[in-house]
N, C-alpha and C positions, 0 to 999 in steps of 0.2 A: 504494500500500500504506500499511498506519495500523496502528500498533501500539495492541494495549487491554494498558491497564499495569494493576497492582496500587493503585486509588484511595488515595489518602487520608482514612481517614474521621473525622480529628478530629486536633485539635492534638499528640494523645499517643497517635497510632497508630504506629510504626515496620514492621509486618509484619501481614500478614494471611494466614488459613490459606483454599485454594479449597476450599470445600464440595461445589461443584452447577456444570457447568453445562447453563446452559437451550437452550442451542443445539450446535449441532454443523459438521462440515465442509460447506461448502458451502450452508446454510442464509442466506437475506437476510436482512439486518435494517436496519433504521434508528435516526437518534440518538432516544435514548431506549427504548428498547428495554431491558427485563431480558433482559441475557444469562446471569450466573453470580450465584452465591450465595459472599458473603464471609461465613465468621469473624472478627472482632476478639475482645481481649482483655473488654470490653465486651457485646456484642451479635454475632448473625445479622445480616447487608447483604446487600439485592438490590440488586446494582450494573449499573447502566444503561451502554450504548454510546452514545461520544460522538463516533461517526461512524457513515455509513452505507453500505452497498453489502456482498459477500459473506465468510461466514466463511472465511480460508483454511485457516492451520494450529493447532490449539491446544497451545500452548505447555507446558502446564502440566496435572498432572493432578489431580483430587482428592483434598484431603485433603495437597497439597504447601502447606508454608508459607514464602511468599516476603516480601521487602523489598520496602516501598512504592516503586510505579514501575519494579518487573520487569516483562518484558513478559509475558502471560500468551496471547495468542491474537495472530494476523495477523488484518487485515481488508481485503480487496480491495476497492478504492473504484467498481471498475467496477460496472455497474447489472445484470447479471445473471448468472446463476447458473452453473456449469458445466453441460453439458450433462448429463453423465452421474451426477448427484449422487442420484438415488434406487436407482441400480445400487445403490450398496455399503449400502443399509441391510440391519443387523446382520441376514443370513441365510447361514448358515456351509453351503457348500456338502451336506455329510450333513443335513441340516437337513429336507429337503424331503420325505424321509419322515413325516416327523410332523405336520409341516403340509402336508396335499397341496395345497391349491388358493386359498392365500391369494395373493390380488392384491397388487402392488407397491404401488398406489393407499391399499392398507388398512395396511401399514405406513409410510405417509408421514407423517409428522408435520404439525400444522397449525403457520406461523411461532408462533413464542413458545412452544411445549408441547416437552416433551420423551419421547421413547419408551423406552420398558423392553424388557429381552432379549427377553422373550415376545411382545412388537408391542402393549403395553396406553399408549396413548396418556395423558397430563397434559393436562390446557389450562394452567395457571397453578400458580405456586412456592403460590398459597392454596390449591387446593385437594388437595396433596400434606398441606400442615399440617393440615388440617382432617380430612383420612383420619388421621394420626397423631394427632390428636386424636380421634377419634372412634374410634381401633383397628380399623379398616377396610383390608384387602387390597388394595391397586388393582389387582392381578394377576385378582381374581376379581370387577370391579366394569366391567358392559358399557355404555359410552360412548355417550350417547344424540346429542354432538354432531357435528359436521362431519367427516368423517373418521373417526368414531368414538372421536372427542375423548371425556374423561371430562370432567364438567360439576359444579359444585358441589352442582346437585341430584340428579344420579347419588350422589353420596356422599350427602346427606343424606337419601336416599331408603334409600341400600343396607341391607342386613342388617347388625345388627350384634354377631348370634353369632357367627360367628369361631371356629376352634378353636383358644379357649383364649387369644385374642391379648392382650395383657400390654399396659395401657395404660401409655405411657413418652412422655415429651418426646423430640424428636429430639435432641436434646445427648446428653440421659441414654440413647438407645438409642448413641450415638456414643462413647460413654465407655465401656459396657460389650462392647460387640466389642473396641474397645482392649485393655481390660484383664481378657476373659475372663470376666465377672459374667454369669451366669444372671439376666435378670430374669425370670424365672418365680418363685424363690424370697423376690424382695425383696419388702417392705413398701413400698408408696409414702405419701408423705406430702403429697402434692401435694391438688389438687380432686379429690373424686371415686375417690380413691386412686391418685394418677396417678402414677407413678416419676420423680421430678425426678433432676438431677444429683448432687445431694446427697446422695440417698440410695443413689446408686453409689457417690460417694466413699466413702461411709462403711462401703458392704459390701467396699472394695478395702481400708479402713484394717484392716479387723479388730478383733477385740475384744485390750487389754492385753493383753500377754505374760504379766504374773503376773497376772489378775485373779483366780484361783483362790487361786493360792498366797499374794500377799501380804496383811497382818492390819494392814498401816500405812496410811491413809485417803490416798485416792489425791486428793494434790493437782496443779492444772495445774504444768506442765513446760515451759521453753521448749526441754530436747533431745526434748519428744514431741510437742509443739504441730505441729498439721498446718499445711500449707502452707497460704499465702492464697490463696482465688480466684484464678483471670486477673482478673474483672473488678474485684474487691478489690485486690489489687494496682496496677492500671490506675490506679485511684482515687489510690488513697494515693500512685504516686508523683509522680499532675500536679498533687495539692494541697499535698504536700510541697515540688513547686516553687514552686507558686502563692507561699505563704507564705513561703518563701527568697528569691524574687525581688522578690515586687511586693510595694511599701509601702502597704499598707489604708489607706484612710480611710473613716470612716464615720456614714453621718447618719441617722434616724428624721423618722419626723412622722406625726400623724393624721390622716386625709380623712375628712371627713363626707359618706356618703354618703348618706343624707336622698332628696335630685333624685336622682340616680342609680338607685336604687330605685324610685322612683317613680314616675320616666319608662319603668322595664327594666318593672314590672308594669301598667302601661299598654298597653306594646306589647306583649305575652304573653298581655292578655285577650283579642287576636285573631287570635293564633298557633295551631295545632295543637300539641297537649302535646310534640310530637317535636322542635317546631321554636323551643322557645320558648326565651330569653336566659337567662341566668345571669349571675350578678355577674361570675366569673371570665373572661368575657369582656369587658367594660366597661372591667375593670382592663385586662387584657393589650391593649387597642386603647387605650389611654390612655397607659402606656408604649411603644407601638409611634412615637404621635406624638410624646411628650415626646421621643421618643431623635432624631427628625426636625426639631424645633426646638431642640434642646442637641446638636448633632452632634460635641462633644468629648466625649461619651460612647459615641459611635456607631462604633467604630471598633476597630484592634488595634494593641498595639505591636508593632512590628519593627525591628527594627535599630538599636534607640537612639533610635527617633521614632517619634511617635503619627501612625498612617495612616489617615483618617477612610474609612466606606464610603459611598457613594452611596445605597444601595440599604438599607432597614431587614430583618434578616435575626432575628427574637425566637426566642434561644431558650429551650425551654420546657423545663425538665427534670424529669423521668419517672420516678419510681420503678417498679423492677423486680419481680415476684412473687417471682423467687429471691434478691433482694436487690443491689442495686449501683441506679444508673443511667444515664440516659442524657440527654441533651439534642439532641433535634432541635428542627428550624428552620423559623420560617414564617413563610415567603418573600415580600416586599412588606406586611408584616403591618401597614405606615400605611396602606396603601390600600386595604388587602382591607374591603369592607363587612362591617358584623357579624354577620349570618346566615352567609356564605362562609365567618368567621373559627372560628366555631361550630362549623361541620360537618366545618374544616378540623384544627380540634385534635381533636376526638374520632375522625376518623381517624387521626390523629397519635399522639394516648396508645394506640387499640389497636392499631398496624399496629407502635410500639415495646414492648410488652408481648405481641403474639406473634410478637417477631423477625422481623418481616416490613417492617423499615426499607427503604426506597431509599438508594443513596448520594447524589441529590440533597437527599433532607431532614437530612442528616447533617454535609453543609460546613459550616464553620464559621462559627455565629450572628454577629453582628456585636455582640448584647447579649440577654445570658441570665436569664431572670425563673424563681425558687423559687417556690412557691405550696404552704405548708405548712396554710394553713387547715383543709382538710379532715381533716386531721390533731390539729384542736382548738388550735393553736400562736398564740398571736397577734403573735408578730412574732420575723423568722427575720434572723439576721446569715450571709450568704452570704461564700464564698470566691470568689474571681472563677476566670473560666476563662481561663486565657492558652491565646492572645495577644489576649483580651478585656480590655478597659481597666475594667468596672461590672459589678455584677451587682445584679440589681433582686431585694428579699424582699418578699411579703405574706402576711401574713398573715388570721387568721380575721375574719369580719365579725359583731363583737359591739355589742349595744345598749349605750352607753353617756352617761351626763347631759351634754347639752351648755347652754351659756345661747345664746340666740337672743333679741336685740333686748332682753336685760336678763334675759329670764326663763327658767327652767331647764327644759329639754325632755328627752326622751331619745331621741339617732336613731342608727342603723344607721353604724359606724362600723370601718375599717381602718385596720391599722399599716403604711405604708409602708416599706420601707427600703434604702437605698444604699449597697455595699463599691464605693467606688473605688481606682484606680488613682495615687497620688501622682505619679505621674511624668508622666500624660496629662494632670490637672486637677484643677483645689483645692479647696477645700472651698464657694467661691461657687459654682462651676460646678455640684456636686453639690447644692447648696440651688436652684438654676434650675432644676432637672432634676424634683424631690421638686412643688415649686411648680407646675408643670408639669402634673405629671400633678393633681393637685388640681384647678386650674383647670379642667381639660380635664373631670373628672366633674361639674362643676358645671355644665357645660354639652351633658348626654348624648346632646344630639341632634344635635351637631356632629360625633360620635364614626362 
């Protein structure tokens, strides 16, 4: 037997609430496996099984919020299933009038999907998102695959008249059952008019008590100031430690990226337009290595001593549509070739922009890179994430006059920048580090 506990999905997680889950009694699975769906204060996690053999009991039901490392489900490490494990799918004895002659077979789930009261099979935690995205019934959407699996193109094939269905983020439909809110009557303010969170909160706050009656111009209030965010809060109190605890240092410098470019549109004249490099990857693969050759920056403190990692773990952090972020990690990111690294983040940015995180992209980065460029910013001073020791800023890639061999040019140009950790390394360590990655553009094909 193996207990599946309540992950930890970041340094400043203490409790997660269970959403979903993806399996049920007696279903196999193996490590890696999405079994359930976590809430943090943060983000939606699809949390992976980190053993293998059958589901026994689940612990835990949705929509329970436990402390990190309750046990949430049994896992029987034996290699097959109970015999009698598709008797008990949900068909309640009086049942069988209404369904006369559905087979056992057609109510069985395929591993990984999960089944609705009605017997309307999921294949994957995506294509439940993408019905709530698209305002799509899965109850009235016929399953073209295995089992009668629902398929991504079942949904994006489906109808999408609806009576009347109320496009809503799943938080925001999750806030308003909570607390009673009609979304039929909201305004959404989201893409496309979509009912975000926010715009529940805001239909639960109500308008002023006096706004009628009073004639005095309504200033803010900290006794009427609403609450902050989960994930606003989250924020504020691991950077409130950050700052309390670890003493910043902090260094700039500029890389001429000239070669860089040079080499990147070189190789992209015979790339397919999908598949082709971007600066922002050159950089993040050049910090992956500098952090692999300055490995006092590669690491976290704990316990009064700096614990280097083996393993280069970048993380890369993500601003959120509803506002907050997030920083996942990618994974081996010195050795992952740059096409892999590529295809790897832009998974990355959108599987965390539609809460559709893993909790293995979610442990914790070893060294965390801001990338405000896009943004128009040219050079960003980061807070570090403990129990990270650095956190790397770049900024936007602006043409700027350089002199080359005496005379005055003008090339393609980034602001690097370094928030270290005083207690792991000093201010040479972090000029190794900045140098580093310079070097390392200047030779893009080593990258």
């Amino acid at each position: 037997m193996a207990d599946f506990t309540m992950p930890s999905l970041g340094a400043d997680m203490d409790e997660g609430t269970l959403v979903e889950w993806l399996v049920g009694p007696g279903d196999t699975v193996t490590k890696g496996d999405v079994v359930a769906v976590v809430e943090t204060a943060k983000s939606t996690i699809e949390v992976e099984c980190f053993d293998s053999g059958t589901v026994g009991a689940l612990l835990v039901g949705p929509g329970t919020t436990v402390p990190v490392g309750a046990r949430l489900a049994v896992i029987d490490a034996g290699t097959e299933p109970p015999a009698a494990v598709p008797a008990p799918a949900p068909a309640p004895a009086p049942a069988p009038a209404k369904q006369p002659t559905a087979p056992a077979s057609e109510l069985q789930a395929a591993p990984g999907s999960t089944t609705t009261a009605a017997g309307d099979t999921v294949s994957t935690p995506l294509v439940r998102h993408l019905a709530e995205q698209k305002g799509i019934d899965l109850s009235s959407v016929h399953g073209s695959g295995k089992g009668g699996r629902i398929t991504r193109s079942d949904v994006e094939h489906a109808p999408t008249e609806g009576p009347h269905r109320v496009k809503a983020s799943p938080l925001a439909r999750r806030l308003a059952q909570s607390s009673g809110v009609d979304l039929g009557v909201l305004r959404g303010t989201g893409q496309g008019g979509t009912i975000r969170a926010d715009d529940v909160r805001a239909a639960t706050a109500g308008p002023p008590a006096h706004a009628v009656q009073s004639h005095e111009p309504a200033h803010p209030s900290s006794a009427t100031a609403e609450p902050a965010d989960p994930a606003r809060a989250a924020i504020a109190a691991l950077m409130s430690r950050a700052n309390r605890e670890i003493p910043h240092y902090y260094l700039s410098t500029k890389i001429d990226l000239a070669v860089a470019m040079a080499w990147m549109r070189d190789r992209n004249a015979s790339r397919p337009v999908a598949e082709r490099l971007v600066p922002t990857a050159l950089l993040l693969k050049s910090v992956a290595l500098a952090a692999r050759q300055v490995p006092e920056l590669n690491g976290y403190w704990k316990d009064g001593a700096f614990v280097p990692s083996h393993t280069v773990r970048l993380g890369v952090a993500v601003s959120l549509r509803g506002g907050g972020l997030v920083a996942p990690a990618l994974t081996d990111a010195d050795t992952m070739p740059l096409p892999e690294l590529m295809a790897t983040l832009k998974g990355l940015v959108s599987r965390a922009r539609g809460a559709r995180l893993r909790a293995s992209e979610t442990a914790d980065p070893t060294l965390t890179v801001t990338n405000l460029g896009d943004q128009g910013v040219e050079a960003v001073f980061g807070v570090i994430y403990p129990p990270q020791v650095a956190l790397v800023g770049l900024g936007r890639v602006i043409e700027q006059p350089v002199a080359v061999n005496g005379m005055l040019t003008v090339h393609p140009t980034v602001t690097a920048t370094l928030s270290a950790d005083h207690r792991a390394s000093d201010g040479a360590t972090g000029a190794r580090f900045l140098t580093s990655i310079d070097r390392l553009l200047q030779r893009p094909e080593e990258l």
